[in-house]
C-alpha positions as CSV (number, residue, x, y, z in Angstrom):
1,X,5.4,-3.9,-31.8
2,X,5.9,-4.3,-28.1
3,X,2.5,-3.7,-26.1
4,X,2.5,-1.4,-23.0
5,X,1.7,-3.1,-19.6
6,X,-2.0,-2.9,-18.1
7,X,-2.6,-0.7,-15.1
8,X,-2.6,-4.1,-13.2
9,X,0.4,-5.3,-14.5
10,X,2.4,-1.9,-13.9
11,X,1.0,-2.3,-10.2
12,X,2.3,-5.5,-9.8
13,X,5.8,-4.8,-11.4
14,X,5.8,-2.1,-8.9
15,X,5.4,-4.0,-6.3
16,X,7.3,-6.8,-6.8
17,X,10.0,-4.4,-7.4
18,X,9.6,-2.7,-3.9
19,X,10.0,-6.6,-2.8
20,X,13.1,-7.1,-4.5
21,X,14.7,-3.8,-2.9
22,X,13.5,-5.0,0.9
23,X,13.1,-8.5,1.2
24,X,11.3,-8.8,4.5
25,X,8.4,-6.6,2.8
26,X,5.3,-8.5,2.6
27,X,3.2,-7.9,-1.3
28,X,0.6,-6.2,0.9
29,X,2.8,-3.3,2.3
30,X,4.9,-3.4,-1.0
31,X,1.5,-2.4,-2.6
32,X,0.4,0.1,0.2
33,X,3.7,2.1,-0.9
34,X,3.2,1.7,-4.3
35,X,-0.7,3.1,-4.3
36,X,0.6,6.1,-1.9
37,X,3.8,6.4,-4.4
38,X,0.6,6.3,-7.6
39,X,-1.8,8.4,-6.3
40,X,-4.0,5.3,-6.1
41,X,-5.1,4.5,-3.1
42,X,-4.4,7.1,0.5
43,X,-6.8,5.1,2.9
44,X,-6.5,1.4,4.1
45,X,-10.4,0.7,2.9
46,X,-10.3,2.2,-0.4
47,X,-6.7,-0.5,-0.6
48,X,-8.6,-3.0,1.0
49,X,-11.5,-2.9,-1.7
50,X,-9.9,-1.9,-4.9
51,X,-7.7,-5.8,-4.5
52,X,-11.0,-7.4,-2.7
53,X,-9.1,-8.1,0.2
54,X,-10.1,-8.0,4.0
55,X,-10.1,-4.7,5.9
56,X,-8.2,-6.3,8.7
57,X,-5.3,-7.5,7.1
58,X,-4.8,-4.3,5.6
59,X,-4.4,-3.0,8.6
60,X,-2.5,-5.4,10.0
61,X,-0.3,-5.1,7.2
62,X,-0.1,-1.3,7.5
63,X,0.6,-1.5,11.7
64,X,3.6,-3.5,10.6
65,X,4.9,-1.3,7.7
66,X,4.5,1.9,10.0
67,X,6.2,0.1,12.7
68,X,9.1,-0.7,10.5
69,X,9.6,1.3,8.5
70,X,8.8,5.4,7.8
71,X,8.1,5.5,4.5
72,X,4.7,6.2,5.3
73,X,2.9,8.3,8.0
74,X,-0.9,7.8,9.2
75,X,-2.5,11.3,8.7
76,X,-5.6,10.3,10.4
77,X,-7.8,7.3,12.0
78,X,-11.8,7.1,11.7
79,X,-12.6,5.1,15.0
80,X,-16.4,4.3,13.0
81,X,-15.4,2.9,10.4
82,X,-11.8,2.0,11.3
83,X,-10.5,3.5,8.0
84,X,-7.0,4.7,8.7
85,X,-5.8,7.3,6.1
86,X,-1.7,7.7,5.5
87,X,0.5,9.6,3.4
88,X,4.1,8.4,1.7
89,X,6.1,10.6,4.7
90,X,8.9,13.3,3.9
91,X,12.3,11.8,4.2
């Protein structure tokens, strides 16, 4: 009887998978595609907390994806909190 992957374990897969088809992605924008691609995650803090990573790098990370690439779009940016909220964008 084969088991079926966790939620965490299908995440991961994911991502590494993104890795595999773009080699210069780092796991951190690999999994900022994968959330938007999931439904998971649509705002760098929500990203940031639900892997207990630091804000910062997450958008660091996201700066560099956007810059990059245009697979995803910011939507908005909350200059309080520094919460930047993006969308996978319409090719």
């Amino acid at each position: 009887m084969r088991k079926e992957p966790s939620g965490a374990d299908r995440f991961l897969g994911l991502v590494a998978s993104a890795q595999d088809r773009d080699s210069e992605m780092t796991s951190i924008q690999a999994g900022l595609l994968v959330a938007a691609e999931l439904g998971i995650a649509f705002d760098s803090r929500t990203f940031a907390r639900m892997l207990g990573i630091a804000h910062a790098l997450v958008l660091r990370e996201l700066s560099a994806l956007i810059v990059r690439d245009d697979k995803l779009e910011i939507v908005r940016r909350d200059p309080r909190t520094m919460r930047v909220h993006y969308r996978l964008a319409a090719l």
